[in-house]
LUMGU-274148 format. One record per residue (C-alpha): residue number from 1; chain; x, y, z; residue in three letters. Coordinates in nm, 2 decimals. Layout:
<rs>
resi chain x y z resn
NUM A X Y Z ALA .
...
</rs>
This chain:
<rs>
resi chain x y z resn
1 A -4.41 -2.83 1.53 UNK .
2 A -4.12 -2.91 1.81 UNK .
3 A -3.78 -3.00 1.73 UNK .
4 A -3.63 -3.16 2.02 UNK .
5 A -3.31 -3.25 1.86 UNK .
6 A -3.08 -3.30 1.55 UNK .
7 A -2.87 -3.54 1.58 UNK .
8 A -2.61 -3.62 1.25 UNK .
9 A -2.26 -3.82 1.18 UNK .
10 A -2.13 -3.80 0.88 UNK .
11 A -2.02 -4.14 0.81 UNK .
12 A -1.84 -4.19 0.47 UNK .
13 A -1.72 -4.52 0.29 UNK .
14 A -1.48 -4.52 0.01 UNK .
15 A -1.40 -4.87 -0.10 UNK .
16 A -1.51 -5.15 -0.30 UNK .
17 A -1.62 -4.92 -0.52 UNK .
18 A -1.94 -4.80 -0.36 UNK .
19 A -1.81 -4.47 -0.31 UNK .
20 A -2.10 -4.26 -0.14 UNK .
21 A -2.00 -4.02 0.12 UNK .
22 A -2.26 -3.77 0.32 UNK .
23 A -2.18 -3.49 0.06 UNK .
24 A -2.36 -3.65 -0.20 UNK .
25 A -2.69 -3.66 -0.06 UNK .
26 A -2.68 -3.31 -0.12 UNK .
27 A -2.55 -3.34 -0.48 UNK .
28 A -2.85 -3.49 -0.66 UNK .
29 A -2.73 -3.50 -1.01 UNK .
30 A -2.42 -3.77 -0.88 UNK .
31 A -2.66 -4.11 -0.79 UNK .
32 A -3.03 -4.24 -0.79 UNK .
33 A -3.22 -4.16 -0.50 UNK .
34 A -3.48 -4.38 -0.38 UNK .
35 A -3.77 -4.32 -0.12 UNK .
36 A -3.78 -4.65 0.05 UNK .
37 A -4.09 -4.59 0.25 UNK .
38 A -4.16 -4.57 0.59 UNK .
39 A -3.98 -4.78 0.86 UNK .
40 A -4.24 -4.88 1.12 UNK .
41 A -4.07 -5.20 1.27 UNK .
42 A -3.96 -5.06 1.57 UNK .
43 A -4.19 -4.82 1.65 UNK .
44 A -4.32 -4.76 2.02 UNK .
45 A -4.68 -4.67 2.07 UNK .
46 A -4.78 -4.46 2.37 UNK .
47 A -5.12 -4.43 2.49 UNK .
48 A -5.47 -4.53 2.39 UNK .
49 A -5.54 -4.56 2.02 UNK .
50 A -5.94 -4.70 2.08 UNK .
51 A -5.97 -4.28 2.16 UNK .
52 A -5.99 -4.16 1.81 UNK .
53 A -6.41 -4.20 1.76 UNK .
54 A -6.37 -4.28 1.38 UNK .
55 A -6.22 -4.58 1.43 UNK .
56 A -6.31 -4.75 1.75 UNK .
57 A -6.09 -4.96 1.93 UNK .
58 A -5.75 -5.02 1.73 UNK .
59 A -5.49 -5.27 1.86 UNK .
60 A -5.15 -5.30 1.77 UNK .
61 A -5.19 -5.58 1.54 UNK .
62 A -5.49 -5.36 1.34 UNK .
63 A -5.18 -5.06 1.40 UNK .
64 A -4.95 -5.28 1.19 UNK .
65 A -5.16 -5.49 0.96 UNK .
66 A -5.37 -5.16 0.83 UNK .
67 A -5.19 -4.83 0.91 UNK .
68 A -4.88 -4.93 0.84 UNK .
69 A -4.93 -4.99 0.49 UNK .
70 A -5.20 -4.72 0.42 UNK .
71 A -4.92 -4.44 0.58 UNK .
72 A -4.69 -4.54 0.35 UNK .
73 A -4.98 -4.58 0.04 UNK .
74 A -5.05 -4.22 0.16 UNK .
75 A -4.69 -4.10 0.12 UNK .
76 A -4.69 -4.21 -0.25 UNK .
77 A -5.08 -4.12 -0.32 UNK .
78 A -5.02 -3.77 -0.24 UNK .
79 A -4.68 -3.67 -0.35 UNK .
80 A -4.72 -3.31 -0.36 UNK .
81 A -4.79 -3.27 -0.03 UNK .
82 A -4.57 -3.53 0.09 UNK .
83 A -4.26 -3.40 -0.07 UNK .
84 A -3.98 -3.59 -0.01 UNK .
85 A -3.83 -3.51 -0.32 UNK .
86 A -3.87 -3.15 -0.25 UNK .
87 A -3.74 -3.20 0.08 UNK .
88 A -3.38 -3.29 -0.04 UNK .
89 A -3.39 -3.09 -0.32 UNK .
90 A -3.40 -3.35 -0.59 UNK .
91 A -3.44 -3.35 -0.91 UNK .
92 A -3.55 -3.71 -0.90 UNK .
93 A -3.68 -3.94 -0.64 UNK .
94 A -3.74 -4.31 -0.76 UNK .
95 A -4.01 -4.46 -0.51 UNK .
96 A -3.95 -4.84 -0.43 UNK .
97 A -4.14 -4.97 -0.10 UNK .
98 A -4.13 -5.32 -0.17 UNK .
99 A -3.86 -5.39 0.07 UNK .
100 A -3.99 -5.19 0.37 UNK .
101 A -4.29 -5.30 0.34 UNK .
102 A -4.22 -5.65 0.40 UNK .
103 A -3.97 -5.51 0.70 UNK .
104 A -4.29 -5.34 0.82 UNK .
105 A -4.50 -5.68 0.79 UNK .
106 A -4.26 -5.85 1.04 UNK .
107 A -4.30 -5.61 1.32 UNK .
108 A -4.34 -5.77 1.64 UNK .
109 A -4.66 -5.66 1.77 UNK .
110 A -4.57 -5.76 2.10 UNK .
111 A -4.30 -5.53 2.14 UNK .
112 A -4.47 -5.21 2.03 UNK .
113 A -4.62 -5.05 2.35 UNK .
114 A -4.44 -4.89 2.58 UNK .
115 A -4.43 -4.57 2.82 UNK .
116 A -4.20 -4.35 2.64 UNK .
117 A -3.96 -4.30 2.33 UNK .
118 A -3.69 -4.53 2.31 UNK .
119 A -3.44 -4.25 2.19 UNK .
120 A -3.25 -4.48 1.92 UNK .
121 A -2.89 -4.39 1.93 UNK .
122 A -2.74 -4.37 1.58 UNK .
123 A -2.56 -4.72 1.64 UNK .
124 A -2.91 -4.88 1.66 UNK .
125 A -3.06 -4.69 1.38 UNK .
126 A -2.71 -4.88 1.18 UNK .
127 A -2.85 -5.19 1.31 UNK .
128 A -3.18 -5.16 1.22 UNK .
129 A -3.10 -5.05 0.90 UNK .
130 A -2.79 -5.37 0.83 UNK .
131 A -3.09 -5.58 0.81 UNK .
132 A -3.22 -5.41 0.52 UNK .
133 A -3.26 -5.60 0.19 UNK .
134 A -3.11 -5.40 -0.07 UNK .
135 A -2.94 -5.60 -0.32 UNK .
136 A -2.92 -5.50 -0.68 UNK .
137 A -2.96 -5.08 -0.56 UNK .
138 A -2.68 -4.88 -0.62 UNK .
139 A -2.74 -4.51 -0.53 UNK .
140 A -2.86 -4.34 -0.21 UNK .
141 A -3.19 -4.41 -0.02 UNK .
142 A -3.42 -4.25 0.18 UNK .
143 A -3.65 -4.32 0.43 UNK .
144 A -3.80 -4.22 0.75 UNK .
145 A -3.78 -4.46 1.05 UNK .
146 A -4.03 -4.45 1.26 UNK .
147 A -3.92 -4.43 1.68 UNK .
148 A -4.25 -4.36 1.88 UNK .
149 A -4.64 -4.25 1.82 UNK .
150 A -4.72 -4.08 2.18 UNK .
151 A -5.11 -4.02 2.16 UNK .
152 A -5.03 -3.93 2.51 UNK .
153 A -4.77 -3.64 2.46 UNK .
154 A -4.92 -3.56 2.10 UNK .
155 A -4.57 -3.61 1.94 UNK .
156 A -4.39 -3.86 1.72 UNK .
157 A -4.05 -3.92 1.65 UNK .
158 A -3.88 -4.02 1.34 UNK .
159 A -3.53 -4.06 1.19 UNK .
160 A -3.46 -3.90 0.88 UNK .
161 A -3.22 -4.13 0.70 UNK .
162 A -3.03 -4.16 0.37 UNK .
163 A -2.84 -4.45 0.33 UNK .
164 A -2.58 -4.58 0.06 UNK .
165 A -2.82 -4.83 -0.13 UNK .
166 A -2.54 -5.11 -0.20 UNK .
167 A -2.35 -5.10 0.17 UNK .
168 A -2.64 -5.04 0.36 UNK .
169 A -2.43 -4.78 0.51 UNK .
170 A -2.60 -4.49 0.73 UNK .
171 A -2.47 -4.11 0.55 UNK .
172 A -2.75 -3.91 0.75 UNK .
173 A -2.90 -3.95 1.03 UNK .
174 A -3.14 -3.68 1.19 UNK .
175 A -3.38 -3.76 1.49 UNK .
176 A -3.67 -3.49 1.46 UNK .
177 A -3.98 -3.50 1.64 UNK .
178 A -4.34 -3.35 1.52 UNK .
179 A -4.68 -3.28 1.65 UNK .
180 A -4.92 -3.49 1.47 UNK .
181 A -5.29 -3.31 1.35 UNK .
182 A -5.58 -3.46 1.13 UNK .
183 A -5.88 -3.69 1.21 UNK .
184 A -5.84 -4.04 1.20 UNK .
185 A -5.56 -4.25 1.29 UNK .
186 A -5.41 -4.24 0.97 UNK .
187 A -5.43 -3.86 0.88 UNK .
188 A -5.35 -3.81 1.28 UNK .
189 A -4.99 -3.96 1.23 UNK .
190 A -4.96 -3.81 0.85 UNK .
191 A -4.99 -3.48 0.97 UNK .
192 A -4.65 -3.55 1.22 UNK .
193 A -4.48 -3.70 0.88 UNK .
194 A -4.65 -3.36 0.67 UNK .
195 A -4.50 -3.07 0.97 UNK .
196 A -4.15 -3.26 0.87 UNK .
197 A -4.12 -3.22 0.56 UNK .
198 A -4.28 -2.86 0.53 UNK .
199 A -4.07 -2.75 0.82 UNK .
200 A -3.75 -2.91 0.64 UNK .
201 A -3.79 -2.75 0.35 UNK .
202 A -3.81 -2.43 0.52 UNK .
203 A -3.55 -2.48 0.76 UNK .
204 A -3.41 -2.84 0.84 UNK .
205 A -3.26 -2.89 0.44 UNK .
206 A -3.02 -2.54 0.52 UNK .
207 A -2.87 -2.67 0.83 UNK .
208 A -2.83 -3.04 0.71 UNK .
209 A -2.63 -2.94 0.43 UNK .
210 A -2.45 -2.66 0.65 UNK .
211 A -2.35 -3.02 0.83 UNK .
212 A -2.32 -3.27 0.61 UNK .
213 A -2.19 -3.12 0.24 UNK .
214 A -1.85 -3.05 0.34 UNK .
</rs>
């Protein structure tokens, strides 16, 4: 796997009770942490996806209407080996979807080819992530946001993200890219989401906290 770059601002809000701050996503007995899924809705896709024999020709609408939610059905069918609780350490990781999924079910299909990776800038990540519906969580979520699937380049990018559940607010923010491996479209992208996580718990987790637990 390739790391192009980390890039993290701590960002901490302190009123109205909410109280979350970057440290405590590295202090897992303080709040509930969530795994809210993953974020595909403004994903850019790179190349030709009819190239994968197992599945023929795949459009962007198939893209959204079929891998979208069978990714993130994967994420939660396999847990061991998609460990985002064991990527963060945590002694408990409450999985709740629902909300992405719908977020993932409005993606404009229309917008999701292009030529290269946007490069989301943390202030758009923010954005994205304001929309969010997250009433009635109070804790810290997690998620990965999806940025580009380059069948081209053999790389995807995500944003790691936790989030304070009640302001929406972004505490971490980490834009890591993988090389995808497995057969199929679905297991193809997985294996990008898989080399994250196992690299992250080798490596990634000791320099986030280096960064953001102050």
């Amino acid at each position: 796997m390739k790391k192009i770059l980390i890039a993290g601002l701590f960002l901490g809000f302190s009123c109205l009770g909410f109280g979350q701050t970057a440290s405590d996503v590295f202090n897992p007995g303080s709040y509930t942490f969530y795994w809210l899924g993953l974020d595909f809705s403004h994903v850019k896709v790179i190349g030709d996806f009819t190239q994968f024999g197992d599945a023929g020709a795949v459009d962007a609408y198939q893209i959204k209407t079929q891998y979208f939610p069978s990714l993130n059905e994967l994420m939660l069918n396999e847990p061991e080996k998609f460990d985002f609780k064991g990527l963060f350490k945590l002694n408990e990781l409450v999985n709740d979807i629902e909300m992405i999924t719908k977020v993932n079910a409005e993606t404009d299909v229309n917008a999701m080819q292009a030529s290269e990776a946007p490069n989301y800038t943390l202030e758009q990540v923010q954005s994205f992530v304001n929309t969010y519906n997250t009433a009635g969580k109070n804790g810290i979520g997690i998620l990965f946001l999806a940025e580009s699937l380059d069948k081209v380049g053999k790389m995807a990018w995500f944003h790691v993200i936790a989030i304070n559940a009640s302001s929406r607010e972004v505490l971490m923010w980490e834009r890591i890219s993988a090389t995808p491996s497995g057969f199929g479209v679905r297991n193809y992208w997985a294996g990008a989401i898989y080399n994250i996580i196992k690299e992250g718990k080798k490596s990634y987790y000791k320099s986030w906290k280096a960064k953001y637990a102050k």
